[in-house]
C-alpha positions in Angstrom: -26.5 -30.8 6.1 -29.0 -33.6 5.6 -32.1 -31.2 4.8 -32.3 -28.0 4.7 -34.2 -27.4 7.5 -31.8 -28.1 10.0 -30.6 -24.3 10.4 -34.1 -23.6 10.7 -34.3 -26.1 13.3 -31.2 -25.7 15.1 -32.3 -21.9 16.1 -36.0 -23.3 16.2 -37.4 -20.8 14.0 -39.6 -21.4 10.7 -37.8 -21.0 7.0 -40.5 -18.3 6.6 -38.7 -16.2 9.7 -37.6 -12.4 9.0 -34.2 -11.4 9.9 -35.7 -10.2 13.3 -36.9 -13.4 14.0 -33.8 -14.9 13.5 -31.6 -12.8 15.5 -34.0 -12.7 18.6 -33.9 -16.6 18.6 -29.9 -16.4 17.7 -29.8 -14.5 20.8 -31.6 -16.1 23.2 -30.0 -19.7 22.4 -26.3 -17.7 22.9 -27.3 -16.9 25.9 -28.5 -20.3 27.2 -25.6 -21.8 25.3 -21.8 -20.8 27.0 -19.4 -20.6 24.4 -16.9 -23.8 23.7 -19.8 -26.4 23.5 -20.6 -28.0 20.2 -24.0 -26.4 20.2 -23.1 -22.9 20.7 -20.7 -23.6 17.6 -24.1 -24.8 16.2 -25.6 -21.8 16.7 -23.4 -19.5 15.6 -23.0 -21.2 12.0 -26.4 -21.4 11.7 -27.1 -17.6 12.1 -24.0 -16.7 10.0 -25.6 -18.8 7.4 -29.2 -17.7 7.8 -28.5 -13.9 8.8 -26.7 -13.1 5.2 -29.3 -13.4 2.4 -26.8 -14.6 -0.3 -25.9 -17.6 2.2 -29.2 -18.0 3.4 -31.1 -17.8 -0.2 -28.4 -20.4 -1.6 -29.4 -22.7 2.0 -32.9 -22.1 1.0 -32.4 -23.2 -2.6 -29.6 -26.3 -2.5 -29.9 -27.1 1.2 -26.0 -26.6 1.2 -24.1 -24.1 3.0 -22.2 -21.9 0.4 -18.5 -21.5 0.2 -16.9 -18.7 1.1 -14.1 -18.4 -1.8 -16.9 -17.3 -3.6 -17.0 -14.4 -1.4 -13.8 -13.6 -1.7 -13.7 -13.3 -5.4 -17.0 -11.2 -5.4 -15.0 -8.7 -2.8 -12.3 -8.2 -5.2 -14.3 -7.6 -7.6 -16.0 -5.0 -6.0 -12.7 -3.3 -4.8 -12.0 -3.1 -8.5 -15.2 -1.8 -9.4 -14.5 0.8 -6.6 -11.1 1.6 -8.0 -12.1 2.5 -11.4 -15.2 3.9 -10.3 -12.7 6.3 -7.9 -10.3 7.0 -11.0 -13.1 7.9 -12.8 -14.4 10.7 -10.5 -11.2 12.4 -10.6 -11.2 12.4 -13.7 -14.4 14.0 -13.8 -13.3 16.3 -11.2 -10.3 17.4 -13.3 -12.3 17.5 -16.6 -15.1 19.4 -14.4 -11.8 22.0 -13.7 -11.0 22.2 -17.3 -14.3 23.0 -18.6 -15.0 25.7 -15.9 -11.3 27.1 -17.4 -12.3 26.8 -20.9 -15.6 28.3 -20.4 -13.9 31.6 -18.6 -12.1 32.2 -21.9 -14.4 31.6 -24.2 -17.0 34.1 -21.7 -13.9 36.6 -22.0 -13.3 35.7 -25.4 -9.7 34.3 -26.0 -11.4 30.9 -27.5 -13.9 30.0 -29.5 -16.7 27.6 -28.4 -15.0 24.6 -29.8 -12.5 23.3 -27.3 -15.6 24.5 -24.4 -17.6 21.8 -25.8 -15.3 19.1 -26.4 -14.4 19.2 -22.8 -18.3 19.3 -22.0 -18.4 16.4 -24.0 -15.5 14.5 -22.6 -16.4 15.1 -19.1 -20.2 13.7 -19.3 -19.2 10.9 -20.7 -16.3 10.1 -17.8 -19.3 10.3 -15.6 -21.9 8.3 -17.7 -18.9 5.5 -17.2 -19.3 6.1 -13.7 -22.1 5.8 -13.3 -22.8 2.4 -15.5 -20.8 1.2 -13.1 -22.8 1.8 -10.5 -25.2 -0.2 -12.3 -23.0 -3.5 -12.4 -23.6 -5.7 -9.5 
């Protein structure tokens, strides 16, 4: 793209336009525009690149349209983010399962306080893990 305006142009909508804005115009040029023609195609890039606000705000800044490998190492980071975040939770759960087992027999008491806690301890900090996690984008 020569400037980055163009997108802007193409779907004839100002660089200040909200996500409404853009849609209603991506619309309304679809429908004028059938499908096949080189300006439909036009159309439809610009409001993939301009309706996601990574793509757009990278557009906005470089004038370039982004790649999307990028994208596709940023997903599979995610899924592994989600994986250990989901291994985490069970383990929570099961540490959750031991503590409430523990604290029955101490309650009764066949144990001391001792193992009660460390399992306390063990299982809050499974889910303080978790939960930095959550915190990484």
């Amino acid at each position: 793209m020569s400037s980055n305006q163009e997108l802007y142009n193409i779907l004839g909508v100002a660089p200040s336009a909200s996500d409404v804005q853009i849609r209603s115009a991506y619309e309304r040029l679809v429908a004028d525009n059938p499908e096949g023609t080189p300006m439909h195609e036009r159309i439809v890039q610009a409001y993939t690149v301009l309706s996601d606000i990574e793509s757009r705000a990278l557009y906005d800044v470089k004038g370039k349209i982004g790649k999307r490998v990028k994208r596709v190492r940023r997903s599979e980071q995610t899924d592994r983010r989600q994986k250990a975040r989901y291994t985490l939770n069970t383990l929570f759960l099961a540490g959750a399962a031991v503590t409430t087992v523990l604290f029955i027999l101490q309650w009764s008491g066949a144990i001391g306080s001792g193992p009660f806690y460390w399992a306390c301890g063990i299982s809050m900090l499974i889910k303080i893990s978790e939960f930095i996690l959550r915190l990484i984008p």
